[in-house]
N, C-alpha and C positions, 0 to 999 in steps of 0.2 A: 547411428549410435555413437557417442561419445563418454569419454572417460574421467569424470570430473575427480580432480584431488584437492585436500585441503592444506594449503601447505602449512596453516600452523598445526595441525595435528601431524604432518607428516616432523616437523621440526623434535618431536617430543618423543619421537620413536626412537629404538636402538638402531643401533648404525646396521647391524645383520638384518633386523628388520627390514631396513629402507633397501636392502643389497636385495632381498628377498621380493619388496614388491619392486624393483627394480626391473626382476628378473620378469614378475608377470606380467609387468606394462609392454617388455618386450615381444612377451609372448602373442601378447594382445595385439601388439602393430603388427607382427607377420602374419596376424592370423586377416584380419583386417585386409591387409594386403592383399594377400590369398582370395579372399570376398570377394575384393574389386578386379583381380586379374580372371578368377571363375565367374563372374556374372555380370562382365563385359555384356554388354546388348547395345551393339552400332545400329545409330540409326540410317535411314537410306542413304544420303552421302557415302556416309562414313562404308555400308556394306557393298556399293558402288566398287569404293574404292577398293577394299580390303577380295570380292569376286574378281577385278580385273586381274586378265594374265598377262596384260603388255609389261615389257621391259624397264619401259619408262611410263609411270605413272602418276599421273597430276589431279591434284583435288581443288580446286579453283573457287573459292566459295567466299561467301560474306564471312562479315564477324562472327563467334561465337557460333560457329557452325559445326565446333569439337573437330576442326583439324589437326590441332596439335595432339588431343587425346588421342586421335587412329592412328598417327605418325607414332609413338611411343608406344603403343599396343602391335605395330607392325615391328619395329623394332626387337620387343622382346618374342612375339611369335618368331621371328628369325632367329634369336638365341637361343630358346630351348628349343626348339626345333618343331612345334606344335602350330602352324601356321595351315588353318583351315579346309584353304583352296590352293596352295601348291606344294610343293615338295621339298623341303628345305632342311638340310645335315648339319646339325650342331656338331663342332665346334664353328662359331660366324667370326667374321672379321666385320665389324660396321662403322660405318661414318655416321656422325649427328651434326649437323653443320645448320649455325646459328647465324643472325644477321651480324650479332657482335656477342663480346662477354655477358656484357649484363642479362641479353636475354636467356642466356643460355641457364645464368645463376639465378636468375628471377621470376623461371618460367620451366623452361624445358627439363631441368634438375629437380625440381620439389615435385613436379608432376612426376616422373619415372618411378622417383623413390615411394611416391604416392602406392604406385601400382605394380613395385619391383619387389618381392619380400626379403628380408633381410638376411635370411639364413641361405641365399643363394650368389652373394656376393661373396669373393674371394680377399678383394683389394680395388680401395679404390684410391688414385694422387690427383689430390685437386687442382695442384700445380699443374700437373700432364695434362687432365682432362681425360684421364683414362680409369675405365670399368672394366676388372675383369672377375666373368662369374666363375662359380666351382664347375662348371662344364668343360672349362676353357673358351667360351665367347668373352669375346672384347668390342667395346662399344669407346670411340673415341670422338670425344665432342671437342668440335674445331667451330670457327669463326671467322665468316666471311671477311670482318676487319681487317685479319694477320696476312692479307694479299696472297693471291694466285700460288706464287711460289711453295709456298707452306701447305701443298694438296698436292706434291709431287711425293708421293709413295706406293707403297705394295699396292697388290692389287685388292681389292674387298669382294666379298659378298652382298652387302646394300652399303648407297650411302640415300640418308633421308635427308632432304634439304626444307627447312620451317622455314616458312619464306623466300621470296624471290631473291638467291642470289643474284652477285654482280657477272657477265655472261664469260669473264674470263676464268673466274673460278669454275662452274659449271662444264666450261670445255678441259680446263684440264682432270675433272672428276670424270669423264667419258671414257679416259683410257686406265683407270686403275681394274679391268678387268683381268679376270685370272685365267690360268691354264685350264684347269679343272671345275670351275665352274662359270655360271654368267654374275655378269654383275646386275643386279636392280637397281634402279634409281626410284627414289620417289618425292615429291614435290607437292606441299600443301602450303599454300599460297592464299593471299587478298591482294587482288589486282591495283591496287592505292596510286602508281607509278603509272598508270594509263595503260595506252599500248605500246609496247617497247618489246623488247628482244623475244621474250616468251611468247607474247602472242604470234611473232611472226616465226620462231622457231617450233612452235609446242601446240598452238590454238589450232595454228594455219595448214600443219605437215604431221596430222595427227594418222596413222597408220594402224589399223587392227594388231595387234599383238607386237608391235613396237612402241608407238607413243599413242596415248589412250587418256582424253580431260575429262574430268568427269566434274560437274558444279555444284550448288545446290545452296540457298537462303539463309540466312539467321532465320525466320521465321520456321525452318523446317526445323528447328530443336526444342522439340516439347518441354526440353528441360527448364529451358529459362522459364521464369516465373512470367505470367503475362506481363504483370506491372511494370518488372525489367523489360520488354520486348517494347512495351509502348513508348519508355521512357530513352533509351535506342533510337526508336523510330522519330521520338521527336526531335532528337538530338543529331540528324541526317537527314531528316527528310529534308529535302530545297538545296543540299549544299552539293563541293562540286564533286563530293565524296560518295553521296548517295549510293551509285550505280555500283559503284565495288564494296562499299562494308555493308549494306543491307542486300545484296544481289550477287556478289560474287561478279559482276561485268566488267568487262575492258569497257575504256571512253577515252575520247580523244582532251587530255585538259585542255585547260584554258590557259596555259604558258603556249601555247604552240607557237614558234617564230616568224616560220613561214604561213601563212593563210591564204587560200585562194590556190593552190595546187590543185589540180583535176586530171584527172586520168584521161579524158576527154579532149584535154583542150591542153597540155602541155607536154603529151607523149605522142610519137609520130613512129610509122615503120619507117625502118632503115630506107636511105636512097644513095645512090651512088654520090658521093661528095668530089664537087669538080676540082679538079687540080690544083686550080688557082687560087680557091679559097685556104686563108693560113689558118693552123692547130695553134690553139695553147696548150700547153701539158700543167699539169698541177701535181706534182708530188710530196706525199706527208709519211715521211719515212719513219720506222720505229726498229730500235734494235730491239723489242721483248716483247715485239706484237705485231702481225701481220702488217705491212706497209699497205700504202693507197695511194692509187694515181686516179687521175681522171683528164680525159682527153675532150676538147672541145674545138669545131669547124666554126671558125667566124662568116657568115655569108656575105654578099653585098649590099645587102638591107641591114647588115649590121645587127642580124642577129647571129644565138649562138645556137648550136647544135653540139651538144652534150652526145658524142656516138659510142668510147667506151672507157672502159674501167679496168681498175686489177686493185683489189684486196683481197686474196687466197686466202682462206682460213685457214690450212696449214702454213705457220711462220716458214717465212721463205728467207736464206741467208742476203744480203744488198748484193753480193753477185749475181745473185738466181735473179732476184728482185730488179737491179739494171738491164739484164740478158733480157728478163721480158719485156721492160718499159722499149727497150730499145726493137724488139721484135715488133711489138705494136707498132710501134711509131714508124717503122719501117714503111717507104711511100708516102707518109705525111708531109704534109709541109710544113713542120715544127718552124714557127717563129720567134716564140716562149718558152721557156722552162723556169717553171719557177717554185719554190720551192716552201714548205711549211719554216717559219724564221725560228720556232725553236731547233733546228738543225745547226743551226751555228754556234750551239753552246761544245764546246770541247770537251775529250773524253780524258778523265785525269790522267790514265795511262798514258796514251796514245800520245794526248798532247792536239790530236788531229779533232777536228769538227765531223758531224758524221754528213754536211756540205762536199767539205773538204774530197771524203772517203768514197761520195759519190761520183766526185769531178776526176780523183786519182782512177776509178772504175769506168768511167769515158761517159759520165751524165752531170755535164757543165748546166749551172742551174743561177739563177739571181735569186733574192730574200722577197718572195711575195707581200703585197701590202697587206698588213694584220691588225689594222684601225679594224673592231672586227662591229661598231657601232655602223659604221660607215661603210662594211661590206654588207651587213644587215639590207640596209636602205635600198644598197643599190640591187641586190637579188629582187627584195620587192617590188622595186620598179619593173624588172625584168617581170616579175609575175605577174603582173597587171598594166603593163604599159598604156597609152592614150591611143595608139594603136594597133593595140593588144598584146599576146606576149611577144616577152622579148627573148626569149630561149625555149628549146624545145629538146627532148630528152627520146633517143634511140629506144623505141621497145626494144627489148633481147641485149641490149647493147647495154646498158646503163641500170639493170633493177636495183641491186643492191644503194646506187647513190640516190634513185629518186628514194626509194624507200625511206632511209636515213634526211632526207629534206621535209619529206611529209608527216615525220614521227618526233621532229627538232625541237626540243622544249627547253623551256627557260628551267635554271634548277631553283629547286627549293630551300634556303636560310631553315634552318630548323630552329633558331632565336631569331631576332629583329633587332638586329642590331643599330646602335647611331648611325646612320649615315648605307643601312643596307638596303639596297632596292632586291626586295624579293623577284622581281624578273628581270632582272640585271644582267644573268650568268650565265651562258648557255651550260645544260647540264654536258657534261662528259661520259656520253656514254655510247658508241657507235656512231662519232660523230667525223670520223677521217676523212670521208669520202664527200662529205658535206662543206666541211670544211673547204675542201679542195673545190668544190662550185663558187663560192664566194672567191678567193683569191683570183678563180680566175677570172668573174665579172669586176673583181675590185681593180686590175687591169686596164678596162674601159677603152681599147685600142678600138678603131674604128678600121673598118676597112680601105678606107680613102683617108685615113693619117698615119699612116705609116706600118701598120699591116703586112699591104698586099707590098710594099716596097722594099722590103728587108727580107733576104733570108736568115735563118740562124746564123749561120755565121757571120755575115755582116751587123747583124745586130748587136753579138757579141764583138766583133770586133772596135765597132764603134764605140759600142758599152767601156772597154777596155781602154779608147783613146782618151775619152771624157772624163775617165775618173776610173783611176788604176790605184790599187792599193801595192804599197813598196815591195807587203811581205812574201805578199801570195801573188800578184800579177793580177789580179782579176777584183771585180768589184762586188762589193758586200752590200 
């Protein structure tokens, strides 16, 4: 039912008049409102979702599968305190966190206000991004955009995430739990981005009454009008989107960098690494986000053996972070160190590079080669050599980094610009540890050229003789 007005007969009216049917139109949306918020009826996705008791709750689905409607109806159940199947005391504290602004104003807002009635609002600042009802619940919509840092507060009651956030926002939303109560999370999602963090955090480590996916089709919404459904399907079907906005599915794109990785055939159990054989170390340090090392055995055939790692998911200070590089490394035969080359941009304060801050902390390091066209290549080689691979990767020893090589996608230009190659760019997104694989094939030491000849410290020392810089002593 809708409410048709005439506005030139509205024009003609007294002004008390128009205050008067003013007053009824309003009546009319809360009442309206009230309709839509009492004869809610989810369909099975959506009751899926809305029956689970896990903690963290994911709705994985196609298009137009009404995820954002359950996500907003979850919502205000947690506000008034009317939420079906669990327990939940109004007054709430909630997060609504968007992909960016616009969607939040172009989507996520007109929808609530759709289903939220209006005589239950207190205040709302559009500037803040902040709801609060006559209960006392506060609903605060935030934006993946405004980066990580701007999700560091109190603790909540739910936060609902529309859409796959980026995986550092999501980690620092794990800790705004409270004293007195838990926090819920929930996650309604179209897999668009392939397999990436979520699938290997949320798909794969999915646990009864912690994390809990629940999926289900655009087809499954009786709502859409056939015609719309068909015209959907023909608008998807063949492309490389298909599997996730008609299906809700994870798929591997078709930007993938590496190709030819096999579980089979380039992952070996651990074996005792002979003496004589030299380590490279690969370090990609971060002051505001987990560091990554990765250690690699060069053998006499001149392949590499990939044995272990360190990226801690709790940020670890470059103390802690040195103390372990150097624990690891302990008994190796470090002939390499070498290091991610944005580390030699300097810290305004400081004046120091955070190079610098690692050689001050006892982990002397050289600028790895970062042609990263030309580290490309040469990984590939290593994946399919003439005589097969050319590196091989520690089970137990290495998950995190093969994962991160098998998942490595080119990113996507959202324009096309002059002169942009859509799979140009590797995306940015869990990619440190991968990183550090390339730099250290981009190396290309062979065993029998200078390898097994040099310890570290002769290496560096000769490094040193050949080409010394005035300021610092050591070579860049």
């Amino acid at each position: 039912m809708s409410l048709k007005l005439d506005e030139k007969k509205i024009a003609e009216l007294h002004d008390e008049t128009i205050l008067k049917l003013l007053a009824s139109v309003g009546k009319y949306r809360t009442t309206e409102n009230k309709r839509r918020w009492e004869s809610y009826k989810p369909l099975p996705a959506q009751l899926r979702l809305h029956k689970c008791q896990a903690q963290t709750r994911c709705l994985i689905g196609g298009n137009r599968l009404g995820k954002t409607t359950a996500g907003i109806v979850e919502v205000l159940w947690y506000c008034f305190g009317r939420h079906p199947f669990r327990t939940v005391l109004p007054p709430t504290n909630i997060w609504v966190v968007a992909l960016d602004s616009q969607v939040l104003s172009d989507t996520i807002l007109p929808k609530l206000f759709e289903y939220l009635p209006a005589e239950e609002i207190k205040s709302w600042n559009q500037i803040r991004g902040r709801l609060e009802l006559r209960n006392g619940s506060i609903i605060q919509f935030k934006s993946c955009d405004s980066g990580s840092e701007k999700f560091q507060s109190a603790e909540r009651r739910l936060i609902w995430f529309d859409e796959e956030p980026p995986e550092d926002v999501w980690n620092e939303c794990q800790v705004r739990v409270g004293a007195d109560f838990p926090l819920d999370i929930l996650l309604t999602m179209t897999p668009l981005k392939g397999i990436d963090w979520t699938f290997e955090r949320l798909v794969e480590k999915q646990s009864p009454g912690k994390i809990e996916v629940m999926g289900g089709t655009m087809l499954d919404n009786h709502h859409i009008p056939k015609s719309e459904r068909q015209r959907l399907v023909d608008l998807w079907q063949g492309t490389a989107d298909e599997p996730a906005r008609m299906r809700g599915e994870y798929f591997e794109r078709s930007g993938l960098i590496y190709r030819g990785l096999d579980d089979q055939r380039h992952t070996i159990d651990p074996f005792p690494i002979p003496k004589d054989w030299p380590y490279i170390l690969a370090v990609d340090p971060h002051p505001r986000k987990p560091s990554a090392a990765v250690w690699a055995a060069l053998g006499k055939d001149d392949i590499l053996y990939f044995t272990d790692e360190l990226n801690d998911q709790n940020e670890m200070l470059f103390t802690d972070f040195v103390a372990r590089v150097r624990e690891i490394s302990h008994k190796k035969r470090i002939v390499r160190q070498i290091i991610d080359p944005s580390a030699l941009a300097k810290n305004q304060q400081t004046g120091k590079s955070t190079k610098d801050y690692l050689r001050s902390l006892g982990l002397s390091t050289t600028l790895a080669n970062n042609d990263v066209k030309v580290g490309y290549d040469l990984v590939r080689r290593r994946i399919s050599g003439p005589r097969g691979p050319g590196m091989f990767f520690f089970r137990g020893g290495t998950p995190k980094t093969w994962t991160q090589l098998k998942r490595l996608v080119y990113d996507e230009w959202r324009g096309r610009g002059i002169g942009k190659d859509v799979k140009e760019v590797q995306r940015k997104l869990n990619d440190d540890l991968a990183d550090c694989v390339r730099y250290i094939v981009a190396t290309q030491i062979t065993f029998d050229g200078g390898a097994a000849e040099k310890t570290l410290d002769e290496y560096y020392r000769n490094l040193h003789t050949r080409s010394t810089n005035s300021s610092t002593g050591y070579v860049y």
